[in-house]
N, C-alpha and C positions, 0 to 999 in steps of 0.2 A: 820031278824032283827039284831042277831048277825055280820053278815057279815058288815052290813050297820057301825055299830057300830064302827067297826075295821075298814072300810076305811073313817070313821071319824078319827078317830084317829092318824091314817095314814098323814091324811094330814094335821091335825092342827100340828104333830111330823116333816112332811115338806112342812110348811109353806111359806119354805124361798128358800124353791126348786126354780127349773126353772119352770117358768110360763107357757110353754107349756105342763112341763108336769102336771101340777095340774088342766091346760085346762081340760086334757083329764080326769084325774081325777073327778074332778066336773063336770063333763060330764055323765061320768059313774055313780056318784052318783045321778044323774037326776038335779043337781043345775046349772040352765043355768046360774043365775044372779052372779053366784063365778066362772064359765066360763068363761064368757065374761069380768067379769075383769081381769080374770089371761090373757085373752088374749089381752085385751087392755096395761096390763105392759108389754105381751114379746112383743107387737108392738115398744116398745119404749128397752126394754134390749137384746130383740133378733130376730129383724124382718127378718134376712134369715132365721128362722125355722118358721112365720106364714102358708109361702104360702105351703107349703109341709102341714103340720098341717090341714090348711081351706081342702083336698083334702082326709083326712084321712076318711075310712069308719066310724069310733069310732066317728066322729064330727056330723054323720048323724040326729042327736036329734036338733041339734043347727040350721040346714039350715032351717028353716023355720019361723027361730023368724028375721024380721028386723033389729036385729043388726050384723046378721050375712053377709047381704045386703051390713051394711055400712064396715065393716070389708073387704068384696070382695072387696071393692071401694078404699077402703085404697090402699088397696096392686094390683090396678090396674088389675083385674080380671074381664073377660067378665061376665055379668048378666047371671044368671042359664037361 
């Protein structure tokens, strides 16, 4: 729980980070729905680091929710 605590805190401290990496971040924290929006803004502030990112083992939690689907689709990625 302590842990959980401090990488709250972590990311509301970078908030303003790059959106991929807070991807990963809320990822790791188990929050897909702060995932999938940090990855919907780097879609739009840094989409040459999506498709590397969608391929990351650390995104593994995320492939199975449908938005993850449209996210492949975006970035022109054959269907799993």
């Amino acid at each position: 729980l302590g842990m959980r605590a401090e990488a709250e805190a972590l990311a509301a401290e970078f908030k303003d980070a790059s959106p991929t990496l807070l991807a990963e971040l809320y990822v790791a924290l188990g929050d897909k729905d702060r995932a999938f929006d940090a990855l919907g803004r780097a879609a739009f502030l840094e989409p040459q680091r999506v498709p590397l990112l969608l391929v990351y083992p650390q995104m593994a939690p995320l492939r199975g929710d449908p938005r993850f689907a449209a996210v492949r689709q975006q970035f022109r990625f054959p269907p799993q």
